[in-house]
PDB file of N, CA, C and O in Angstrom, chain B, residues numbered from 101:
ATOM      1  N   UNK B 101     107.801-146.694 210.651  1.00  0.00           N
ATOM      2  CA  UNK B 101     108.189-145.535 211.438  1.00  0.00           C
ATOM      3  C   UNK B 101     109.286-144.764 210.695  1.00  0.00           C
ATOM      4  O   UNK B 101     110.333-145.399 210.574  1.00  0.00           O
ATOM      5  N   UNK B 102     109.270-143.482 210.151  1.00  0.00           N
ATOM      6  CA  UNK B 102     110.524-142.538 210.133  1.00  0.00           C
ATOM      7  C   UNK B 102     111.265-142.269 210.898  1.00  0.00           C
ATOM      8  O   UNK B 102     111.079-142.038 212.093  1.00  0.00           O
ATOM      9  N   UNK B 103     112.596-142.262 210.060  1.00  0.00           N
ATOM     10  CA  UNK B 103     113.814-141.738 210.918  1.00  0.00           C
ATOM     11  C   UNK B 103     113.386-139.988 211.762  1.00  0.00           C
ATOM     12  O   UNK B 103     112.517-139.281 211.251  1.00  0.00           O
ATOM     13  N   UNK B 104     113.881-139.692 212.600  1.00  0.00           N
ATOM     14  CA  UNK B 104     114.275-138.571 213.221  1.00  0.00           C
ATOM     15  C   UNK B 104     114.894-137.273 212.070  1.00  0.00           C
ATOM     16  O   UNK B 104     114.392-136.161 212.234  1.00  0.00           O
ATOM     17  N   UNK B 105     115.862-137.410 211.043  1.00  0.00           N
ATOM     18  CA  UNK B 105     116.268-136.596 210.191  1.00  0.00           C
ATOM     19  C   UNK B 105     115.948-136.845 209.158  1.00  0.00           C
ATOM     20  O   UNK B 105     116.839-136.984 208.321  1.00  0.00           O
ATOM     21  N   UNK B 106     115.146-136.942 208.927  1.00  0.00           N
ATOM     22  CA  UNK B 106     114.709-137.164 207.107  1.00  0.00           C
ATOM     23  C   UNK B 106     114.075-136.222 206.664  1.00  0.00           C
ATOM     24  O   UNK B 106     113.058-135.966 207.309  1.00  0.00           O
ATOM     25  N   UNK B 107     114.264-135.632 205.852  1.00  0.00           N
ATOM     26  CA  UNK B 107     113.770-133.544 205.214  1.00  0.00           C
ATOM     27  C   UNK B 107     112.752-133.718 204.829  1.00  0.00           C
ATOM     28  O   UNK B 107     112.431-134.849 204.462  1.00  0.00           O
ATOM     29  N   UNK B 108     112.136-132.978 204.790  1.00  0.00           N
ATOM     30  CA  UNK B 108     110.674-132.491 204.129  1.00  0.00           C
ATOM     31  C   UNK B 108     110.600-132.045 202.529  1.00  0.00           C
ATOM     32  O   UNK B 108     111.208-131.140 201.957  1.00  0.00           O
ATOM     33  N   UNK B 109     110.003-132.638 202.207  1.00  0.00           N
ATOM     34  CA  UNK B 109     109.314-131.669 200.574  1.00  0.00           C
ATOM     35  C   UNK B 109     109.565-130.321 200.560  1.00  0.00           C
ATOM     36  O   UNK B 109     110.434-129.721 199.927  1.00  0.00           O
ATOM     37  N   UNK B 110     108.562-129.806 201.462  1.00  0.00           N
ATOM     38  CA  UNK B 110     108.322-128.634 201.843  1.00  0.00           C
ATOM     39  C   UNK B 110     109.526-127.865 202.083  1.00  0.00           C
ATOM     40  O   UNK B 110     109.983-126.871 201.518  1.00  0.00           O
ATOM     41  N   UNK B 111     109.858-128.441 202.886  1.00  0.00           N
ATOM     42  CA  UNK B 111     111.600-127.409 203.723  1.00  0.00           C
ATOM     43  C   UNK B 111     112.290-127.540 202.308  1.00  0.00           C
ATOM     44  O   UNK B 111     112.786-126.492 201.894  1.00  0.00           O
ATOM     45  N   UNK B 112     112.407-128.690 201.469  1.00  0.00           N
ATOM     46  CA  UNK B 112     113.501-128.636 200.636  1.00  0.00           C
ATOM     47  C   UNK B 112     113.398-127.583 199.410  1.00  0.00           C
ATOM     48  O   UNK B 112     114.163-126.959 198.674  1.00  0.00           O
ATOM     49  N   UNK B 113     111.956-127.752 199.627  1.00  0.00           N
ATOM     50  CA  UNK B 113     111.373-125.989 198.090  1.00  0.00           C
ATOM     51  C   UNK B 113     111.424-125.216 199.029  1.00  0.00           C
ATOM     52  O   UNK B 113     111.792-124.220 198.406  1.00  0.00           O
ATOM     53  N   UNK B 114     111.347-124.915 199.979  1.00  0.00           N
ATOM     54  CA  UNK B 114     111.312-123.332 200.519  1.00  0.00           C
ATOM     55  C   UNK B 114     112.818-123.071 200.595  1.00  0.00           C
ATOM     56  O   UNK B 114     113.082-121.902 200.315  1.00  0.00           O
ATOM     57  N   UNK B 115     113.985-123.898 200.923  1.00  0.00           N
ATOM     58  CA  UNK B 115     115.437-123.578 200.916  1.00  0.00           C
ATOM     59  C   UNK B 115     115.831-123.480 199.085  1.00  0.00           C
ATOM     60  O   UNK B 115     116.152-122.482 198.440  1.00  0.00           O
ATOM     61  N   UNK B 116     115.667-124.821 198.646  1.00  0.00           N
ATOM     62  CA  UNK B 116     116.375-124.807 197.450  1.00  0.00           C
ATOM     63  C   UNK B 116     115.804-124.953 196.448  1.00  0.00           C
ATOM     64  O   UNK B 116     116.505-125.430 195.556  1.00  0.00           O
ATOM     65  N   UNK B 117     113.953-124.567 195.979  1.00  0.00           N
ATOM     66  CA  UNK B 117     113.276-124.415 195.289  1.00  0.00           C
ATOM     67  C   UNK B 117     113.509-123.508 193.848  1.00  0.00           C
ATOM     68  O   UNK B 117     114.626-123.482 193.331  1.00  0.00           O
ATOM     69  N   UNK B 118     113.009-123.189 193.590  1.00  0.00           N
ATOM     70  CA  UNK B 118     113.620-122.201 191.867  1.00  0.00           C
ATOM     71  C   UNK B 118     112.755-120.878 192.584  1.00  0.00           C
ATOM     72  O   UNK B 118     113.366-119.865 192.925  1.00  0.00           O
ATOM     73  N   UNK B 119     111.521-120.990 192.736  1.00  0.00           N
ATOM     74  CA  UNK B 119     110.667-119.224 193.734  1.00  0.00           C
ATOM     75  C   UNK B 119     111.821-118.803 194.421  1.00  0.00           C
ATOM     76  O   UNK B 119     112.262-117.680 194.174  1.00  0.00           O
ATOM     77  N   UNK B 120     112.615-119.839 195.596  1.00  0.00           N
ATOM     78  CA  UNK B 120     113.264-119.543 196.427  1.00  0.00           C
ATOM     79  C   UNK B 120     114.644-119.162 195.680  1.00  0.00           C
ATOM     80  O   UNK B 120     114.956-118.192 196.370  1.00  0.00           O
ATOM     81  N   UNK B 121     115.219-119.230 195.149  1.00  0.00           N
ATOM     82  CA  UNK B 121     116.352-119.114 193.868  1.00  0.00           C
ATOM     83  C   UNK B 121     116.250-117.965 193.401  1.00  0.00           C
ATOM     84  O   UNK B 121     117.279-117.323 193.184  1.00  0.00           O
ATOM     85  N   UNK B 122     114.512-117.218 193.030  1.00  0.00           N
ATOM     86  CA  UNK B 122     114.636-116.276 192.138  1.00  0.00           C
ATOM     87  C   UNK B 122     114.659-115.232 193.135  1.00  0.00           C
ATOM     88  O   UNK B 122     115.125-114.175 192.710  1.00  0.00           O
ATOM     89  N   UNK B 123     114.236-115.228 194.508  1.00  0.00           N
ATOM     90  CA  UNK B 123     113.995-114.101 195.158  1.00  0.00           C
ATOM     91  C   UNK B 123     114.964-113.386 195.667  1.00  0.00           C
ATOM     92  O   UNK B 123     114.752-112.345 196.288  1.00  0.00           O
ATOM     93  N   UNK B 124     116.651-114.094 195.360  1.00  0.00           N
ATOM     94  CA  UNK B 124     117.116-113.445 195.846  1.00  0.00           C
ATOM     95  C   UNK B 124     118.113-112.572 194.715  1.00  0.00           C
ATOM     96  O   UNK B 124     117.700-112.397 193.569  1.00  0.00           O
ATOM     97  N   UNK B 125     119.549-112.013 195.185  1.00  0.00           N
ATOM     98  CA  UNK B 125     120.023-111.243 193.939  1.00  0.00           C
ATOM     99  C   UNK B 125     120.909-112.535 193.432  1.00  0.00           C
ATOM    100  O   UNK B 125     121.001-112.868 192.251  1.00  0.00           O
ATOM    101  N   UNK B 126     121.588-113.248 194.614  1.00  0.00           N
ATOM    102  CA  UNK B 126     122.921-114.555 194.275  1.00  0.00           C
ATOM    103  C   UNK B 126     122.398-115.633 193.762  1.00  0.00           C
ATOM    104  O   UNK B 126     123.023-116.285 192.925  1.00  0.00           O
ATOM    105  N   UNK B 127     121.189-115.982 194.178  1.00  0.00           N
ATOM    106  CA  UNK B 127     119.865-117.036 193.781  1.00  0.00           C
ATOM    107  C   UNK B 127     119.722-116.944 192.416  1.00  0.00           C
ATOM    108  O   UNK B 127     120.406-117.837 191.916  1.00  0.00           O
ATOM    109  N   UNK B 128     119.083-116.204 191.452  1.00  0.00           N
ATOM    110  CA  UNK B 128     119.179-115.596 190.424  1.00  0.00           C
ATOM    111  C   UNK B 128     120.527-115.883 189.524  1.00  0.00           C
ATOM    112  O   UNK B 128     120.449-116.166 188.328  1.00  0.00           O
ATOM    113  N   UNK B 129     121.664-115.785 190.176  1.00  0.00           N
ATOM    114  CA  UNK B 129     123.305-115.866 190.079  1.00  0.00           C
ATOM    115  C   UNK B 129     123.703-117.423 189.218  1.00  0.00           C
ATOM    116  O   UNK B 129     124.144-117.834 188.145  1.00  0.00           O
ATOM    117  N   UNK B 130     123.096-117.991 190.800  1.00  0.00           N
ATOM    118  CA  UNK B 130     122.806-119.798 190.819  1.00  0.00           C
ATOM    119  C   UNK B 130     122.027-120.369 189.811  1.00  0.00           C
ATOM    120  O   UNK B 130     122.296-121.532 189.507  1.00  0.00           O
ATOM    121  N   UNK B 131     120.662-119.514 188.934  1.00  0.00           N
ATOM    122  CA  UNK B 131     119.947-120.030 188.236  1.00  0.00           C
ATOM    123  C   UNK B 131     120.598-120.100 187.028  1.00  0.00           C
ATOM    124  O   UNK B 131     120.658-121.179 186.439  1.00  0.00           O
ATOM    125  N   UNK B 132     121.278-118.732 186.405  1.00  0.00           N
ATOM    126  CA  UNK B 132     121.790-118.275 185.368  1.00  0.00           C
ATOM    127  C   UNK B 132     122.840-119.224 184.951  1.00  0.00           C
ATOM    128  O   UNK B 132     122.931-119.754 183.844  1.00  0.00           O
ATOM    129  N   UNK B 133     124.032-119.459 186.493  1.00  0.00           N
ATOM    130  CA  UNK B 133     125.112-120.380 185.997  1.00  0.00           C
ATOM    131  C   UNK B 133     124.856-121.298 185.581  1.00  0.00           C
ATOM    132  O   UNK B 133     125.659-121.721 184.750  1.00  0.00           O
ATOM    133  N   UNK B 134     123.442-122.292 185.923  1.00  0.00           N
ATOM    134  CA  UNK B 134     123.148-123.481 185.930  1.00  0.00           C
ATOM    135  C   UNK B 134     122.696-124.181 184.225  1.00  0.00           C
ATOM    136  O   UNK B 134     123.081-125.105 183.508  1.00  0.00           O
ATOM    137  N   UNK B 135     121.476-122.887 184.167  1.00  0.00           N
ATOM    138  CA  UNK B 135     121.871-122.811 182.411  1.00  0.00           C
ATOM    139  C   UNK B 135     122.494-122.427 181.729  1.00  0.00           C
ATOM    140  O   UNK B 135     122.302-122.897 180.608  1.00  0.00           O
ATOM    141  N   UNK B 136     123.446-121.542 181.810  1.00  0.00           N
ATOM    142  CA  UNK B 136     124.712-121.216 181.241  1.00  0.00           C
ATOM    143  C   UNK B 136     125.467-122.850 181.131  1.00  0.00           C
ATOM    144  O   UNK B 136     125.822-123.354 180.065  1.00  0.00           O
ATOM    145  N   UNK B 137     125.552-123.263 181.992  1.00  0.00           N
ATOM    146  CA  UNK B 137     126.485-124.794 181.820  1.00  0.00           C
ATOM    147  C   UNK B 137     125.603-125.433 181.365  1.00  0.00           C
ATOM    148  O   UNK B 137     126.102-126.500 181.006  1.00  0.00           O
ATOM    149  N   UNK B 138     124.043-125.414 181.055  1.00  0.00           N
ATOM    150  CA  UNK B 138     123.895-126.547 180.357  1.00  0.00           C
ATOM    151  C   UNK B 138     122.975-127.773 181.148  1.00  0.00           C
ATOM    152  O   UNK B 138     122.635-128.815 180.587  1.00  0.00           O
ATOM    153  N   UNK B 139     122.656-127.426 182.542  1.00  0.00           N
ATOM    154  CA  UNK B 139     122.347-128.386 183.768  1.00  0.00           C
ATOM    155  C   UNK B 139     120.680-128.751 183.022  1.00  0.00           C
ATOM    156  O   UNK B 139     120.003-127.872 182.490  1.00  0.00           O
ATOM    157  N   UNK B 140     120.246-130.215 183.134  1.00  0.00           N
ATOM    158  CA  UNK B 140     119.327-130.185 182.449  1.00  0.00           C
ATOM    159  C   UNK B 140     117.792-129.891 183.823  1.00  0.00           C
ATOM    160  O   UNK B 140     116.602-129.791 183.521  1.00  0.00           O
ATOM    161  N   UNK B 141     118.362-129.825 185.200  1.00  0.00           N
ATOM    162  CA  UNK B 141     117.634-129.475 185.880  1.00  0.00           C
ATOM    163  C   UNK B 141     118.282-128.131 186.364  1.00  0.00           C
ATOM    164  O   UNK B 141     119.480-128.094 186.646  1.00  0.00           O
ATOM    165  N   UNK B 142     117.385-126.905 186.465  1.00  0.00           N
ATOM    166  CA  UNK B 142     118.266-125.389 187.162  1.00  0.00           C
ATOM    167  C   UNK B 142     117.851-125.358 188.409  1.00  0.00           C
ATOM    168  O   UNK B 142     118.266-124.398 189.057  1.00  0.00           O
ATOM    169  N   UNK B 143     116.919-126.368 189.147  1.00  0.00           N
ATOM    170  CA  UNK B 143     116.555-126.016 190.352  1.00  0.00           C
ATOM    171  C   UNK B 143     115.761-127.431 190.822  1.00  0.00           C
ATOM    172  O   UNK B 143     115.293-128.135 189.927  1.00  0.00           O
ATOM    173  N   UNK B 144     115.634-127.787 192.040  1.00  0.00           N
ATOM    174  CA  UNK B 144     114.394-128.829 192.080  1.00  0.00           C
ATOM    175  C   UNK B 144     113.119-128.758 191.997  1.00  0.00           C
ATOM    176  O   UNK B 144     112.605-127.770 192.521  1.00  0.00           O
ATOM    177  N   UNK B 145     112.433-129.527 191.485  1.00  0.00           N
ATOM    178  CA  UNK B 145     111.311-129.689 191.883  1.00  0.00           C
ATOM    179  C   UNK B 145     110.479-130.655 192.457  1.00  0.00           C
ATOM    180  O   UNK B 145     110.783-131.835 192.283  1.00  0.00           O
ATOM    181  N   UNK B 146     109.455-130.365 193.129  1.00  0.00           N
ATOM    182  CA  UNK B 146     108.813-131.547 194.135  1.00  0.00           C
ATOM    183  C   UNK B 146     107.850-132.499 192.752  1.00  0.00           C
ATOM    184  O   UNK B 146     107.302-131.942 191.801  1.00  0.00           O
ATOM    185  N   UNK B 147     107.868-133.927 192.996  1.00  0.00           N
ATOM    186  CA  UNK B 147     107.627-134.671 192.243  1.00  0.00           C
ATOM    187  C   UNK B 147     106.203-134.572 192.332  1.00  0.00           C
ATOM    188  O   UNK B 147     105.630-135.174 191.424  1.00  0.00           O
ATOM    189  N   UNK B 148     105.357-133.912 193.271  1.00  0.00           N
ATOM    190  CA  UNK B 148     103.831-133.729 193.140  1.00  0.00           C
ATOM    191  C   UNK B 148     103.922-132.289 193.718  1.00  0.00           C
ATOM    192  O   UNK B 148     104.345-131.311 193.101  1.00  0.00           O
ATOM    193  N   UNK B 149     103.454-132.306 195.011  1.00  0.00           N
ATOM    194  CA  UNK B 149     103.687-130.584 195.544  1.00  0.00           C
ATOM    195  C   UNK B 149     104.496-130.436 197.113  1.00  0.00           C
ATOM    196  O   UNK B 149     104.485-131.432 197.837  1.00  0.00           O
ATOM    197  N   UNK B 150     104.834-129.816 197.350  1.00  0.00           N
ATOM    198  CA  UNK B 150     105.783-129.753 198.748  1.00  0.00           C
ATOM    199  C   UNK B 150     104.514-129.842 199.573  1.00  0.00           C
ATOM    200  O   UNK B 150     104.576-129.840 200.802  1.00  0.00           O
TER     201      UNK B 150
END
């Protein structure tokens, strides 16, 4: 049985996905800083598909 709060695939790419990242103007902001520093991930991704 699952817990009551445990997130979704889905919900977690539609909030904090890289599509969801690029669509906005600050999102975009977030991507840039991320490789600018070097981050070897700039966004998540779902380990098969959301």
């Amino acid at each position: 049985m699952r817990r009551t709060l445990e997130g979704t695939k889905r919900k977690r790419q539609k909030v904090s996905g890289f599509r969801a990242r690029m669509e906005t103007k600050n999102g975009r902001r977030v991507i840039n800083a991320r490789r600018a520093k070097g981050r070897h991930k700039v966004a998540i991704t779902a380990k098969n598909r959301a």
